[in-house]
N, C-alpha and C positions, 0 to 999 in steps of 0.2 A: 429391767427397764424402769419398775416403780420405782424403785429405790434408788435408782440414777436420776426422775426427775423431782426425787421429794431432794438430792440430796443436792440438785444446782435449781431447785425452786426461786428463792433469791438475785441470781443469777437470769434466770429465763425473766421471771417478769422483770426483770429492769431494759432486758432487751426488749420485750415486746413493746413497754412505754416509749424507746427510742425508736422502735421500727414505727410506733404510730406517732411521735412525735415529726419523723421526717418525713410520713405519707401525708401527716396532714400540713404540714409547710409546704409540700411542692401543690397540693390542692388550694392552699392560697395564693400562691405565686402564680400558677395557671388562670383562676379566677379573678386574680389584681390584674394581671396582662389583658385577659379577652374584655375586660371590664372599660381599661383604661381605652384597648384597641378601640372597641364600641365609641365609646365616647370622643374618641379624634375623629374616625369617622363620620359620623353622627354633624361634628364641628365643622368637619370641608366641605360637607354634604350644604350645610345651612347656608354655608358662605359662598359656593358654588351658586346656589339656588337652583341648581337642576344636576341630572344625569349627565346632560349634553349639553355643551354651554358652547358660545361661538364667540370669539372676544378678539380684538385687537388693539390694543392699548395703547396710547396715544394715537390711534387714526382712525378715521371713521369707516364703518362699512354701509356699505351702499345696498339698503332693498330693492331695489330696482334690478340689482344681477343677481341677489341671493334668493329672494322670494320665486320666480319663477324657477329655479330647481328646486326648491322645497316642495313645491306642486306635484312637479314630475313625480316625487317619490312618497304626496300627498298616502297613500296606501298604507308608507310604516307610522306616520305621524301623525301622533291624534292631535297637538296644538301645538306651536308654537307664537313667543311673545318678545317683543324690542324693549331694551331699557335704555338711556342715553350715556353719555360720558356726564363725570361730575362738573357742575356748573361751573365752577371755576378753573374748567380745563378746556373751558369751550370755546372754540378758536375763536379770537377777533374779540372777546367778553372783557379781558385785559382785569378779571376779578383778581384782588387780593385775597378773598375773602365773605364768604357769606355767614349769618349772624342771627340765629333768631333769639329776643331780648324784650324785655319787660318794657313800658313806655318811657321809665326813666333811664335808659340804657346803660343801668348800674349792673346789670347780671346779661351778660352776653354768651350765648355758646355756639358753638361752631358748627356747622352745615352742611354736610355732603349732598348736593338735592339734585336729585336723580328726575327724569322724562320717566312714565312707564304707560306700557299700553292698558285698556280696559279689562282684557283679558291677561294682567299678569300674574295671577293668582292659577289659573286654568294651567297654566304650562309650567310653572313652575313648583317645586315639593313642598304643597300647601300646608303641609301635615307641621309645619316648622312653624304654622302662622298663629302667634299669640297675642288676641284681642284684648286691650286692656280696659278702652272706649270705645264707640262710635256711636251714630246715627243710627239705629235699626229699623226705623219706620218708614223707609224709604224702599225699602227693597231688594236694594241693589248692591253688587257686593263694593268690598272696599274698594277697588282701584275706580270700578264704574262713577263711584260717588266723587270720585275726581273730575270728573265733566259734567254733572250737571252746574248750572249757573251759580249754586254754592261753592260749587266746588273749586272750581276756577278761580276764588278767589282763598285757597288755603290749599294747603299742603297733609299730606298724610304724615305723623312723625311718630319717634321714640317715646312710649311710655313716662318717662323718667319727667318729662317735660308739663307735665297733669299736676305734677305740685310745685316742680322749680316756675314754674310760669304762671300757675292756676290757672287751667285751661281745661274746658270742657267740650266735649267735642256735640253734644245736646245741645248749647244754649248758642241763639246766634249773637250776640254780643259779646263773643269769648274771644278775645281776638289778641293778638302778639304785632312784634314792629319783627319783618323780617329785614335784615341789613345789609347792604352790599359795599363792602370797600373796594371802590376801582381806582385804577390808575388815575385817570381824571379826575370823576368826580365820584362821590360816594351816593347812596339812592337808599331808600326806605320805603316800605310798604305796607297798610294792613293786610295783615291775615291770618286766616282762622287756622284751628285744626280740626281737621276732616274726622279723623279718627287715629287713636294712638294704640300702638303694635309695643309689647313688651319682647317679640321675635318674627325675623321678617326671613324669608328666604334670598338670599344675594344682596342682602342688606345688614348693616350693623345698626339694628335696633336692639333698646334694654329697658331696663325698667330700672336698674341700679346707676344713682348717682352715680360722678367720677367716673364713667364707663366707658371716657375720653368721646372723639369726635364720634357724631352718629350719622347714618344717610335718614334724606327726606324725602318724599315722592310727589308730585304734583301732574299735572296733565300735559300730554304733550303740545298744546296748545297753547298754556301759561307758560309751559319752558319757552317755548320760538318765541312768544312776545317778551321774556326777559333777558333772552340770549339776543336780541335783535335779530334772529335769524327770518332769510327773507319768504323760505318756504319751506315743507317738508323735504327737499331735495334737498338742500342745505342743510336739512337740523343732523346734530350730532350723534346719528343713532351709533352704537358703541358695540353692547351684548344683545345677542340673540340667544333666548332660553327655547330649547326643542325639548319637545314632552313625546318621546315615542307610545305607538300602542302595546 
């Protein structure tokens, strides 16, 4: 038997190199796959903004029939939180287009701007939420600092927007032209940023230029008064994010 393996030595170790050259290839293809899987995940998860999402796209759902059964079953659920339809989808708004834009409206970018409630951080997978700015001397978390009487007049938005804008979300004289092109006429407004998010949950916020259209968040208060909507029965509520216990 020695001399059988001194005499295919040669031989043996070139197999072993190949038996460890194809265990350690399928250990990176196992580890390329769970890594990649992770990662898609991870990516539906962010864009989802929750476990349980409740969505009807293009029509509105109505809290009035949905909130009292979410009561009834009040026991599994530790929060849940309303976000609207995109502004320019909001019925009767006849928006082309929304625009937030430097004062010489040479640098325009495009707006998805979203209603969210006080507590939409509470219900939704906070763990995604990446601060870039804000206000911290106030207290309160981000979405809250959307109603206070600052707040109401600015919008929560994309990181990326802190240099293409120069905007601060500290100083109050940091303020932007947001833009609406409508069918009739077009409208303009000051306002500030609230705080800017380089990752938002159930939002496409970034911090990298070019990172195409982004969502914006503002209060549902400021939404009804720019969607002309005549009350909370009317506004556009869209997603409903549940946070089970």
């Amino acid at each position: 038997v020695a001399k059988n393996l001194v005499a295919h030595k040669l031989r043996n170790r070139r197999t072993s190199v190949i038996y460890a050259l194809s265990l350690g290839f399928l250990l990176f293809c196992v580890c390329a796959y769970t890594m990649v899987l992770r990662y898609s995940l991870l990516g539906q998860l962010r864009r989802r903004g929750s476990y349980l999402r409740l969505t009807n796209e293009g029509e509105r759902l109505d809290p009035l029939q949905i909130e009292p059964i979410l009561d009834k079953v009040s026991d599994y659920i530790s929060d849940y939180t309303w976000s609207s339809v995109d502004m320019d989808k909001a019925p009767d708004m006849e928006i082309k287009g929304a625009y937030a834009s430097d004062y010489t409206q040479y640098y325009k970018f495009r707006q998805e701007i979203n209603a969210v409630s006080p507590n939409y951080f509470d219900a939704t997978l906070d763990e995604f939420v990446r601060v870039s700015d804000s206000n911290e001397t106030n207290g309160l978390s981000l979405p809250e600092q959307l109603y206070t009487p600052r707040g109401t007049q600015g919008i929560g938005m994309a990181a990326r927007y802190i240099d293409l804008l120069g905007l601060n979300a500290k100083e109050m004289d940091s303020t932007f032209l947001l833009l609406f092109e409508r069918v009739a006429m077009d409208a303009a407004f000051d306002m500030r940023g609230i705080f800017f998010l380089s990752s938002c949950p159930g939002m496409r916020m970034s911090k990298i230029p070019g990172s195409g259209e982004q969502n914006a968040m503002m209060s549902w208060p400021a939404f009804l008064h720019l969607t002309n909507a005549s009350s909370f029965t009317t506004a556009s509520f869209n997603r409903l994010y549940i946070k089970l216990k």
